[in-house]
C-alpha positions as CSV (number, residue, x, y, z in Angstrom):
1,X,0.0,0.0,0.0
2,X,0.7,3.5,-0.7
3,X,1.5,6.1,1.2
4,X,0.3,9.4,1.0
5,X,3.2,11.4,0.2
6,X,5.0,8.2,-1.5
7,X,4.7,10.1,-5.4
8,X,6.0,13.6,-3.9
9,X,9.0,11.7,-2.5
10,X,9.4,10.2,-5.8
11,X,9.5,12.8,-7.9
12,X,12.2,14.4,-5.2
13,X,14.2,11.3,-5.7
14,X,14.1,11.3,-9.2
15,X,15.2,15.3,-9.2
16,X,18.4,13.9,-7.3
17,X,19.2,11.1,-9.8
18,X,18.7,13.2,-12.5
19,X,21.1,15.8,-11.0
20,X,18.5,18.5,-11.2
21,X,19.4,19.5,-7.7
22,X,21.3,17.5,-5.4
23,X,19.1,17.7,-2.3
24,X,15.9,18.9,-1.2
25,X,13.7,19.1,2.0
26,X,9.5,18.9,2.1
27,X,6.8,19.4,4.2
28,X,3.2,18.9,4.4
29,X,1.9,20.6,7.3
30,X,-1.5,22.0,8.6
31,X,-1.7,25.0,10.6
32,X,-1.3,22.7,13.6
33,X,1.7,21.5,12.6
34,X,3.7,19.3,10.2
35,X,2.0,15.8,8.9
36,X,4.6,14.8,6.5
37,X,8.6,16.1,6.5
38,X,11.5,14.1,4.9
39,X,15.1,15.5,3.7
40,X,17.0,13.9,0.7
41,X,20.2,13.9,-1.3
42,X,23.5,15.6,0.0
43,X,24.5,19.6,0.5
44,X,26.6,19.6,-2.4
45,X,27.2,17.4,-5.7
46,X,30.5,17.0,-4.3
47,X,31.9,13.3,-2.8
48,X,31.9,13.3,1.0
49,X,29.3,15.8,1.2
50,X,27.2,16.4,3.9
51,X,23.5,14.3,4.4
52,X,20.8,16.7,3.9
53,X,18.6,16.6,7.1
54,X,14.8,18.6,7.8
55,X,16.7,21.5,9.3
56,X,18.8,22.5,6.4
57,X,18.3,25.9,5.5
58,X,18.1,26.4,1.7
59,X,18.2,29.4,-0.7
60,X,16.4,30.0,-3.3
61,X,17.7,33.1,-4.0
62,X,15.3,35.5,-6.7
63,X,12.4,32.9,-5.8
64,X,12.7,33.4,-2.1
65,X,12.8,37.7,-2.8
66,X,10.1,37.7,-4.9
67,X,7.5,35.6,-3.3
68,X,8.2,35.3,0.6
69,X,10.2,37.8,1.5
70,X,8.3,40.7,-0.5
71,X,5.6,39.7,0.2
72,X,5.6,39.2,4.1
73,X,7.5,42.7,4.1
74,X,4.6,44.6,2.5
75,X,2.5,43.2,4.7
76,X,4.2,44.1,7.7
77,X,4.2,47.7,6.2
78,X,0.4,47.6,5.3
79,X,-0.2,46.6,8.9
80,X,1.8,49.7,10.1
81,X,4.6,47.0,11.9
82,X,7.3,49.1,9.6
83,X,8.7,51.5,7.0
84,X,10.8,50.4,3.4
85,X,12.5,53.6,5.6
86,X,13.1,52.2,8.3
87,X,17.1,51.7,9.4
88,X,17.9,47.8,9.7
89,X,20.0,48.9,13.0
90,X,16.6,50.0,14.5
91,X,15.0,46.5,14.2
92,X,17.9,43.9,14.3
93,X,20.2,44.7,17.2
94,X,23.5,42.5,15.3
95,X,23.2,45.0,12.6
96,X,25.7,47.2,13.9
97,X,28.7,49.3,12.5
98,X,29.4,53.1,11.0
99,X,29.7,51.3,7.2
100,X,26.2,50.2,7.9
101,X,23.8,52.5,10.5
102,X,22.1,54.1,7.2
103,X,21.3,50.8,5.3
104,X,17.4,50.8,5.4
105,X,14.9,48.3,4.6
106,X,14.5,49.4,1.2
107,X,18.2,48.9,0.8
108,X,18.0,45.3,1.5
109,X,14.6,45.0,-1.0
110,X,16.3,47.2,-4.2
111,X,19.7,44.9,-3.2
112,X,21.8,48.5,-2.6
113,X,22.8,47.4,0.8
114,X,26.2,46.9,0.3
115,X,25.5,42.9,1.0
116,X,27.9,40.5,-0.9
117,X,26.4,38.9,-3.8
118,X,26.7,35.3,-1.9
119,X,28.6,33.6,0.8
120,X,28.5,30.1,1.4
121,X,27.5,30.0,5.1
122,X,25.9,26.6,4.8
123,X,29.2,25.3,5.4
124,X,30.1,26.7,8.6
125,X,26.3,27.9,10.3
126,X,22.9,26.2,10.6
127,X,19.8,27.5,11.0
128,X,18.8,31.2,11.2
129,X,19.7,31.6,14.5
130,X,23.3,31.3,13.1
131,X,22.7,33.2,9.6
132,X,21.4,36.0,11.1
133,X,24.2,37.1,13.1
134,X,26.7,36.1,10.5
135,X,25.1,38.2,8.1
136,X,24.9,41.1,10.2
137,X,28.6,41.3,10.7
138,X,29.3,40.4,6.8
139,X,31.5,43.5,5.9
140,X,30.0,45.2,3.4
141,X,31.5,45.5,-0.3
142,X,30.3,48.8,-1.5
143,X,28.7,51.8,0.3
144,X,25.3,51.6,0.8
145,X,22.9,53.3,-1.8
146,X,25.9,53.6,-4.6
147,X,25.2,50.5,-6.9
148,X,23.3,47.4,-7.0
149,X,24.5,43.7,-6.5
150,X,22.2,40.8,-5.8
151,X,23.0,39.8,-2.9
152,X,21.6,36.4,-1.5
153,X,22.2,37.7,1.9
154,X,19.4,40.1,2.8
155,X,17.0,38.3,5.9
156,X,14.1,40.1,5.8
157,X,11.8,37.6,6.2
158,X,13.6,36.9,9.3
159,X,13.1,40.5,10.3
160,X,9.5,40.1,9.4
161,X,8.9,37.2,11.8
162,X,10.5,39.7,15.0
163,X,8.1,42.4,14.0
164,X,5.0,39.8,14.0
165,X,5.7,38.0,17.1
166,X,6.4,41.5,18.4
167,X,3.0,42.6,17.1
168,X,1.8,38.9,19.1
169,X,3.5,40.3,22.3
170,X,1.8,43.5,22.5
171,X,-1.4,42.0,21.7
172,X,-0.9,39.3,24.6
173,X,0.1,41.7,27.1
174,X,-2.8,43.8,26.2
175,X,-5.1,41.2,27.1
176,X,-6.1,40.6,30.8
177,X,-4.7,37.4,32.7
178,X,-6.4,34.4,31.4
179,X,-7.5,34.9,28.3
């Protein structure tokens, strides 16, 4: 017999094989919580390389941008959480330095930042409570606002999740004992 999620983990498979991609993680949750999760293939097409496991963190660089991280930021700013204006050093407290203290969120959206284009910090960090602050102390290539280079790097959507369980903190502590 079958199970559910058998063809999904098929067609992953086959992805690998066909060296389409050599790993890949997926999830089938509920808004109660995962029902199916299952990692495949390696980190890298490389011999030796490292097992893929649920917690890897992967990028899908213009993807990610474009249909998460946008996204979830213009909510925020519909819902009055923050400003494209607003200073990254105001909202993420590793975001420190005098090359930095102007970069904005709109920076980080229109990729003027001053980010790298990549870095490979899979290989030496896991999971965003590691990226984050590696990120934030990246040194940055060129000063913000004078050119554009797409970086991999910006974590807005990281930034995004602060503001809303921010917003969910307020909203708690509003709320008389017991509700």
């Amino acid at each position: 017999m079958r199970e559910p999620f058998d063809r999904a983990a098929e067609i992953l498979l086959h992805g690998i094989l066909d060296r389409a991609f050599p790993s890949a993680v997926a999830e089938v949750g509920r808004k109660d919580g995962a029902i199916w999760r299952r990692a495949f293939g390696t980190l890298t097409y490389d011999p030796g390389s490292a097992q893929t496991t649920n917690d890897t963190v992967f990028d899908l660089a213009s993807l990610t941008k474009v249909i998460a991280t946008t996204t979830l930021v213009m909510r925020a700013v519909d819902d009055g959480l923050l400003t494209v204006d607003d200073r990254v050093q105001d909202r993420l407290p590793e975001w420190r330095g005098i090359d930095r203290e102007a970069v904005t969120v709109r920076d980080l959206l229109s990729h003027s930042s001053g980010l790298p284009a990549y870095l490979p910090f899979f290989r030496d960090h896991v999971g965003r409570v590691e990226f984050e602050p590696a990120i934030c102390h990246t040194p940055l290539e060129y000063e913000p606002r004078s050119g554009s280079v797409y970086s991999d790097l910006a974590f807005l959507g990281e930034l995004e999740e602060q503001l809303r369980g921010l917003q969910a903190d307020r909203r708690s502590a509003a709320l008389p004992p017991g509700t």
